[in-house]
LUMKEGU-697662 format. One record per residue: x, z, y of N, C-alpha, C in turn. Coordinates in Angstrom, 3 decimals. Example, Ala and Ser with C-alpha at 12.3 -4.5 7.8 and 13.67 -1.06 7.14 Angstrom:
SITE        n_x        n_z        n_y       ca_x       ca_z       ca_y        c_x        c_z        c_y
SITE     13.190      7.800     -5.690     12.300      7.800     -4.500     13.200      7.800     -3.300
SITE     12.850      7.080     -2.250     13.670      7.140     -1.060     12.900      7.870      0.030
***
This chain:
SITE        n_x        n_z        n_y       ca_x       ca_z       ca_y        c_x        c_z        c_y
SITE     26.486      0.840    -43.736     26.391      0.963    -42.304     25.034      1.520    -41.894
SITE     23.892      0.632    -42.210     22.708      1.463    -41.967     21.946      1.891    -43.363
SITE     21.990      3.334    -43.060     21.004      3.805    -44.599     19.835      4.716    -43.701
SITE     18.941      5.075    -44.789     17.950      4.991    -44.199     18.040      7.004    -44.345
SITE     17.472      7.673    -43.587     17.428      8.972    -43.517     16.704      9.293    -44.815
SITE     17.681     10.746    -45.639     17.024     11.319    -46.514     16.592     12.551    -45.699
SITE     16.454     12.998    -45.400     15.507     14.200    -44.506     14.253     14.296    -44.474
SITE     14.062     13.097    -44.361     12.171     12.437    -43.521     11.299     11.936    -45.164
SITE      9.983     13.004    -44.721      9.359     11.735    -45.873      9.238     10.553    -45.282
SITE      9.282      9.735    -46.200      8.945      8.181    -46.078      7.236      7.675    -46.442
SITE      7.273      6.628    -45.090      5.634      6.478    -44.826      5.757      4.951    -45.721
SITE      5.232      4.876    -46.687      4.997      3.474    -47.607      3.568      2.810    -47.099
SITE      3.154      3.405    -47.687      1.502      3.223    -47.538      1.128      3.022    -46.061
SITE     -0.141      2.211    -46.057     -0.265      2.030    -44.778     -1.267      2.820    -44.069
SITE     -2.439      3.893    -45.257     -3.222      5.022    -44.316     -1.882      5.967    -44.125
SITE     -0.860      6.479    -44.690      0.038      7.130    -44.635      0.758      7.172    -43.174
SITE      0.963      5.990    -42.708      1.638      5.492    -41.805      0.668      5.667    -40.381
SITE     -1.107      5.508    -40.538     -2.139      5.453    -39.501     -1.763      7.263    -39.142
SITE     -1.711      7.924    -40.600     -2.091      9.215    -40.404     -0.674      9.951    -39.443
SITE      0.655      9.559    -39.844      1.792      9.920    -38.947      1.217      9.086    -37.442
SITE      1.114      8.097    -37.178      0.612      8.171    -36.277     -0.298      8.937    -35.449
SITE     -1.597      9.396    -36.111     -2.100      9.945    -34.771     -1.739     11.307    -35.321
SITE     -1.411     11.714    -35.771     -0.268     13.447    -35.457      0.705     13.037    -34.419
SITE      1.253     12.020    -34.127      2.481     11.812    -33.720      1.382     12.067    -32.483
SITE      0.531     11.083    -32.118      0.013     11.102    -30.711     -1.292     12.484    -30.791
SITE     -1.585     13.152    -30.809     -2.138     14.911    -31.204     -1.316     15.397    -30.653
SITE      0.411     15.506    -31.058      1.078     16.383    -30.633      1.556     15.830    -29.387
SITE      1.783     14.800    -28.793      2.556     14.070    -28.049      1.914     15.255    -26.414
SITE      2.836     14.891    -25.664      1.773     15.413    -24.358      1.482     14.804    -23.555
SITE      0.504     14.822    -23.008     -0.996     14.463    -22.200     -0.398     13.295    -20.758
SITE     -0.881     12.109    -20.902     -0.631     11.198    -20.229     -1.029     11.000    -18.976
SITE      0.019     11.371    -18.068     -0.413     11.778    -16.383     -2.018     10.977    -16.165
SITE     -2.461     10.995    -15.145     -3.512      9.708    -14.633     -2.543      9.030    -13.767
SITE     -2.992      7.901    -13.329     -3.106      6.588    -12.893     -2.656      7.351    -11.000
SITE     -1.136      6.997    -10.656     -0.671      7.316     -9.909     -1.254      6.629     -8.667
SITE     -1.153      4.798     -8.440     -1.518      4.221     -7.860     -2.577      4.563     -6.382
SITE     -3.837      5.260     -6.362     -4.565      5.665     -5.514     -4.001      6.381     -5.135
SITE     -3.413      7.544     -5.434     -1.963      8.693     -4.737     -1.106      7.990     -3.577
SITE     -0.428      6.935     -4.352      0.686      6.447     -3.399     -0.152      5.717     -2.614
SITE     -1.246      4.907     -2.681     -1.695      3.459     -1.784     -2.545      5.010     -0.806
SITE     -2.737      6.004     -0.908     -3.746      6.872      0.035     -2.181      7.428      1.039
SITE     -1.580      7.603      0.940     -0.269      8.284      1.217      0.394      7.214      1.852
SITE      0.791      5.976      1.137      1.047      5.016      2.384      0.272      4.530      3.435
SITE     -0.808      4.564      3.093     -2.402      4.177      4.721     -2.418      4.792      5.487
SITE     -1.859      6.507      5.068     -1.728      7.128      6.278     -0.981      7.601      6.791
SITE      0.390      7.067      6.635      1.495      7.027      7.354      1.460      5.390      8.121
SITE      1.216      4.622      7.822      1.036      3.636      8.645     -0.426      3.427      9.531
SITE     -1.258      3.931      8.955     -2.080      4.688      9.892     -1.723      5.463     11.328
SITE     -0.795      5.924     11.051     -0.551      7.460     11.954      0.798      6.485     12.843
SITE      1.538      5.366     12.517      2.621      4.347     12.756      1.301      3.697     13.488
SITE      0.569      2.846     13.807      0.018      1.921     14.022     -0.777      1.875     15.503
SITE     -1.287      3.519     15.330     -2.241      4.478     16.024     -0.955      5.095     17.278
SITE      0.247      5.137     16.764      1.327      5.763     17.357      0.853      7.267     17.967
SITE      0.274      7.493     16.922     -0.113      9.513     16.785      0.852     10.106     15.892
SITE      1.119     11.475     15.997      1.705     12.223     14.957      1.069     12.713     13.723
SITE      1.576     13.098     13.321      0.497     13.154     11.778      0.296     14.922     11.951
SITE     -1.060     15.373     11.657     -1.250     16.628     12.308     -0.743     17.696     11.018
SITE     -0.685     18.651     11.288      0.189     20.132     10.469     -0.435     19.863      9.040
SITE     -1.751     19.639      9.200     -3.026     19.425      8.454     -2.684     18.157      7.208
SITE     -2.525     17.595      7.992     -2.480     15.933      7.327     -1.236     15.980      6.310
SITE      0.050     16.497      7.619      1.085     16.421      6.744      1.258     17.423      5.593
SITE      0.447     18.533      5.416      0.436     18.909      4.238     -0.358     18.719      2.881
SITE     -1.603     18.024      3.156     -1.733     16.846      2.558     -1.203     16.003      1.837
SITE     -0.088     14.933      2.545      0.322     14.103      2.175      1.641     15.097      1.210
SITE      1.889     15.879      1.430      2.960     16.837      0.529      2.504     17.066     -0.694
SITE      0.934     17.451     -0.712      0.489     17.466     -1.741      0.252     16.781     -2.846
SITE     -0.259     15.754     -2.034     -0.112     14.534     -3.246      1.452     14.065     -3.236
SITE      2.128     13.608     -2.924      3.616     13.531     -2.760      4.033     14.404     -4.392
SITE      3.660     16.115     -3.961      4.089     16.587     -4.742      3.478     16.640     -6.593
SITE      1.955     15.885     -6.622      1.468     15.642     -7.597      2.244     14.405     -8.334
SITE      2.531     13.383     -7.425      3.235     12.624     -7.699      4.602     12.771     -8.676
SITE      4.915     13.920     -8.137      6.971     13.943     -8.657      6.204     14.667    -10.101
SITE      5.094     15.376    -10.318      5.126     16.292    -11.088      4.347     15.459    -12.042
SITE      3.544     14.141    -12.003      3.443     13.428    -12.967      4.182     12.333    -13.188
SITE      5.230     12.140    -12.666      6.637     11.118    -13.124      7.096     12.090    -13.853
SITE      7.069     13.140    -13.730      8.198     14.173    -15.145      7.416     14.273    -16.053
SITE      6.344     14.261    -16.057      5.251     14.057    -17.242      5.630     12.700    -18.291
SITE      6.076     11.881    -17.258      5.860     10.298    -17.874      7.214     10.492    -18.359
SITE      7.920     10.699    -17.655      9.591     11.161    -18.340      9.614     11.743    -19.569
SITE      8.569     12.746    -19.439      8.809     14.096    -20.781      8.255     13.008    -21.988
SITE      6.719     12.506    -21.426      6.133     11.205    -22.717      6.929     10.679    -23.205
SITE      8.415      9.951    -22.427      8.821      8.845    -22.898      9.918      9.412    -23.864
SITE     10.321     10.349    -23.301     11.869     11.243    -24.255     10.468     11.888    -25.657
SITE      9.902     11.920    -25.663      8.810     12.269    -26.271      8.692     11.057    -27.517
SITE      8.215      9.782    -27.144      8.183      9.127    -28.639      9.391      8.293    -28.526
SITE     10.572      8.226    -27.586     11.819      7.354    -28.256     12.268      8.567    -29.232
SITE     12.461     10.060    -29.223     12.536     10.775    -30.491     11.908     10.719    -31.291
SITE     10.539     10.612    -31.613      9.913     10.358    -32.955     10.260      8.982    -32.995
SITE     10.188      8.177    -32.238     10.438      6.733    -32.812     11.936      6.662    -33.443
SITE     13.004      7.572    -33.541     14.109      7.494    -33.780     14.198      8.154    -35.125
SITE     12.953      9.424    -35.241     13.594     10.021    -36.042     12.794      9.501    -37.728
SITE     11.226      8.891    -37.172     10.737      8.411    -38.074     10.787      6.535    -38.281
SITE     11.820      6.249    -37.762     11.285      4.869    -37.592     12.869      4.184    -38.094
SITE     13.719      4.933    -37.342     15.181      3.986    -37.134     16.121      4.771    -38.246
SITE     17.317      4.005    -38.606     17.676      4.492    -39.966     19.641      4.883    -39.297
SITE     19.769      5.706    -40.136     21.091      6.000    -39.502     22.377      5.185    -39.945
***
């Protein structure tokens, strides 16, 4: 039922195993930054602009698009990371 892949070398050793590791993370790609200040700046000033009962100016609101749009474009980052090592974790780790 489960055998183990003949395809793959096999990591025994344990510098063997350090060294697939950081190739694995070398090649991997680049880990968005820290979203948090994005969204908490982006919600202050929409409830800002709610609170004040002003409109949010041409200015502002493209702004907030901007980061908005940094946002979507480092969740697909974190997406791409994650489809990223559940495949190496599958292909070097789990047995068929």
């Amino acid at each position: 039922m489960f055998k183990k892949k003949t395809n793959k070398k096999t990591y025994k050793s344990l510098s063997d195993r350090k060294k697939l590791v950081q190739r694995l993370k070398r090649l991997a790609p680049k880990i968005p930054d820290y979203t948090c200040p994005d969204i908490d700046f982006v919600i202050q000033r929409i409830e800002g602009s709610f609170e004040n009962k002003k409109y949010i100016s041409k200015a502002s609101c493209k702004v907030l698009i901007k980061k908005l749009e940094r946002l979507r474009s480092q969740n697909e980052n974190i997406r791409e990371l994650g489809r990223y090592w559940y495949g190496k974790f599958k292909d070097y780790f789990l047995f068929e």
